[in-house]
C-alpha positions as CSV (number, residue, x, y, z in Angstrom):
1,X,86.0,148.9,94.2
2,X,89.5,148.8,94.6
3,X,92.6,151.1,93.4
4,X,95.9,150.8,92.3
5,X,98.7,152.3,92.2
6,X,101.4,153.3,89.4
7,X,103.9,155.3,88.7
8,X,104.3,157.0,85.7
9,X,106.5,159.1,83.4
10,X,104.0,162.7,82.8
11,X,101.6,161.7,85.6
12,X,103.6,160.7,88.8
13,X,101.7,158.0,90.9
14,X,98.8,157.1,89.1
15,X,95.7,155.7,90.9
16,X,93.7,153.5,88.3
17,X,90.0,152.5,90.6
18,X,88.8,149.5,89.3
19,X,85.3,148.2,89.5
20,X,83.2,146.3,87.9
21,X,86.8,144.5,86.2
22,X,87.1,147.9,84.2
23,X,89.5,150.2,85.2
24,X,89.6,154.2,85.0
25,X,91.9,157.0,86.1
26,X,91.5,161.0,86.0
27,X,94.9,163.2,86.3
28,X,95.7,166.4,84.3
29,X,98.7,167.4,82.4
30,X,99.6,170.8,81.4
31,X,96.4,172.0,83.4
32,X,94.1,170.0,81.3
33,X,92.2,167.3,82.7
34,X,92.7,163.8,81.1
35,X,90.6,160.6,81.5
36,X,92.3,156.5,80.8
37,X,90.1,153.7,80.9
38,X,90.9,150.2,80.6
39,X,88.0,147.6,79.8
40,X,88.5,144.3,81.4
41,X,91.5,145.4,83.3
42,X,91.4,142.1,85.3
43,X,92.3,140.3,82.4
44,X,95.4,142.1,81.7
45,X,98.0,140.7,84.0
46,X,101.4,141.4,81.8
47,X,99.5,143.4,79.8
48,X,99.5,145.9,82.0
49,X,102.8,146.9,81.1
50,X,101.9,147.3,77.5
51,X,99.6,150.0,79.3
52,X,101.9,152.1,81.8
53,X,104.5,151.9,78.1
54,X,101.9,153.8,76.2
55,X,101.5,156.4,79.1
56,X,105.2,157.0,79.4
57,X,105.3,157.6,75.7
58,X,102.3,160.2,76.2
59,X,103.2,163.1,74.6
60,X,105.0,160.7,71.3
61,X,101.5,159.4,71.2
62,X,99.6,162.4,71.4
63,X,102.1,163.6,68.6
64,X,101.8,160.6,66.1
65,X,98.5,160.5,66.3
66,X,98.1,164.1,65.3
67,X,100.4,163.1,62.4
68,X,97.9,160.2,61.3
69,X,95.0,162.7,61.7
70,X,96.8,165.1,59.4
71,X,97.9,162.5,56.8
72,X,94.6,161.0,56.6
73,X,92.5,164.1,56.0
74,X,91.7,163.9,52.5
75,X,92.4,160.0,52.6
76,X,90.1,158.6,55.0
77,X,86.5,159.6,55.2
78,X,86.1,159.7,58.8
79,X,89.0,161.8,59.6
80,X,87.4,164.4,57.2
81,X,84.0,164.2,58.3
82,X,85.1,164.5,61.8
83,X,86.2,168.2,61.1
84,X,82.9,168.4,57.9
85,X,80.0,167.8,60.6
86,X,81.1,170.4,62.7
87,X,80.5,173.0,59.9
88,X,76.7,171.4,59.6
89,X,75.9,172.3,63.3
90,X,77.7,175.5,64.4
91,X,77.2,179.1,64.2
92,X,79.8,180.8,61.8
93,X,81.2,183.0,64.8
94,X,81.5,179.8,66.9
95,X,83.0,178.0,63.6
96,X,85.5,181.3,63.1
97,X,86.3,180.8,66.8
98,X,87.3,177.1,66.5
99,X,88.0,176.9,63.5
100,X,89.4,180.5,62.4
101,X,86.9,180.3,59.0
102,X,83.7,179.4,58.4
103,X,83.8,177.6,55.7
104,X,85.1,174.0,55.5
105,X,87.0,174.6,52.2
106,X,89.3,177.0,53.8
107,X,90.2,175.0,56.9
108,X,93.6,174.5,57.9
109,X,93.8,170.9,59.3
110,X,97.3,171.0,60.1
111,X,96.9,174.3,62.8
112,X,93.8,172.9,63.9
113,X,95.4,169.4,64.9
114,X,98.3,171.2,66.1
115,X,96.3,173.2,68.8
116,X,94.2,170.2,70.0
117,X,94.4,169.7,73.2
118,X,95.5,166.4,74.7
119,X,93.8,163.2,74.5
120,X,92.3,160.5,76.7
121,X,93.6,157.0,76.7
122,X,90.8,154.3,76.0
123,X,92.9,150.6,76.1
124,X,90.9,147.2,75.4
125,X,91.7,143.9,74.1
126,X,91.3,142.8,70.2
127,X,88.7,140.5,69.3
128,X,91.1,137.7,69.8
129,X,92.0,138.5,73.7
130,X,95.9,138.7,72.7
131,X,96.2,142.4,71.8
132,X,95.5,145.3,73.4
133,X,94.5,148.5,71.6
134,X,94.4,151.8,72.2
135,X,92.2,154.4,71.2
136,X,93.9,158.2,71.5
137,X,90.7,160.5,71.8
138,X,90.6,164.1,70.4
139,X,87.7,166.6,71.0
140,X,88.6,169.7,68.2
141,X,85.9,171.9,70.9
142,X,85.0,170.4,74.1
143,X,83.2,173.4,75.2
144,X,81.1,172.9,71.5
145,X,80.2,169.4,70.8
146,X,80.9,166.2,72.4
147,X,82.3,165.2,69.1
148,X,85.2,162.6,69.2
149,X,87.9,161.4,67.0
150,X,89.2,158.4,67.8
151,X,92.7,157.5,66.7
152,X,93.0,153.5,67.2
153,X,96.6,151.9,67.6
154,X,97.3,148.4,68.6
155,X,100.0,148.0,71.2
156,X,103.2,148.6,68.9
157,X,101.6,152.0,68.3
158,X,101.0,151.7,64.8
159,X,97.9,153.5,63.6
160,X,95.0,150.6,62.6
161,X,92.0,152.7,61.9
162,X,90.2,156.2,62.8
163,X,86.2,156.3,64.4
164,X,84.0,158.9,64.9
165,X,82.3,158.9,68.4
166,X,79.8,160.7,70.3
């Protein structure tokens, strides 16, 4: 295991420990606690300044990806089942809580997105080794479900594609 050291923008020196040829780094901003992990970060030589880019353009980021969750709600399936399976598993009070309704119809994406909290950083390489990605992960109710949408960006930060994870 080995660490090093960066310095960023929101996040002063960052200490990324790398082990296993993956790398991973826990800081907070805002008094929230934030998590970036790089797969293969031994691979990433210049890359790497693709990476420390993205985190100095944290808060943009966090922003355009709330956008792109916003705009795709009734376009992209996963974006809106993201917010749908949530009314499938929770109490109403609990659903009220996060959601300020219970029922999905009445749901106000854009105040929603707009109180998420911030996201961790997931960066990898494309299929083709060239690119990196990034993946800008939202939970809507940490203390609730372990549910996570997954904005996905390739390194010019244009939105590619939402997931749903687990």
């Amino acid at each position: 295991r080995e660490a090093m050291k960066f310095n960023t923008k929101y996040f002063g020196e960052l200490d990324i420990e790398v082990e296993n040829g993956d790398g991973s780094a826990f800081t907070s901003y805002d008094g929230q606690k934030l998590y970036f992990y790089f797969a293969d970060f031994k691979s990433y030589g210049a890359k790497i300044n693709v990476c420390l880019n993205v985190l100095d353009r944290y808060l943009q980021i966090c922003e355009m990806a709330k956008a792109a969750i916003v705009q795709n709600f009734n376009k992209n399936e996963t974006v809106r089942y993201y917010f749908e399976c949530h009314f499938d598993v929770l109490e109403s009070d609990t659903l009220t809580e996060i959601f300020g309704t219970d029922e999905f119809e009445k749901l106000d994406v854009k105040k929603i997105v707009r109180n998420f909290g911030y996201p961790n950083l997931l960066f990898g390489f494309a299929e083709d080794k060239k690119e990196l990605e990034i993946s800008v992960d939202f939970k809507v109710a940490p203390e609730y479900s372990d549910e996570i949408l997954c904005v996905k960006m390739d390194e010019n930060l244009n939105v590619t594609d939402f997931s749903h994870e687990s």
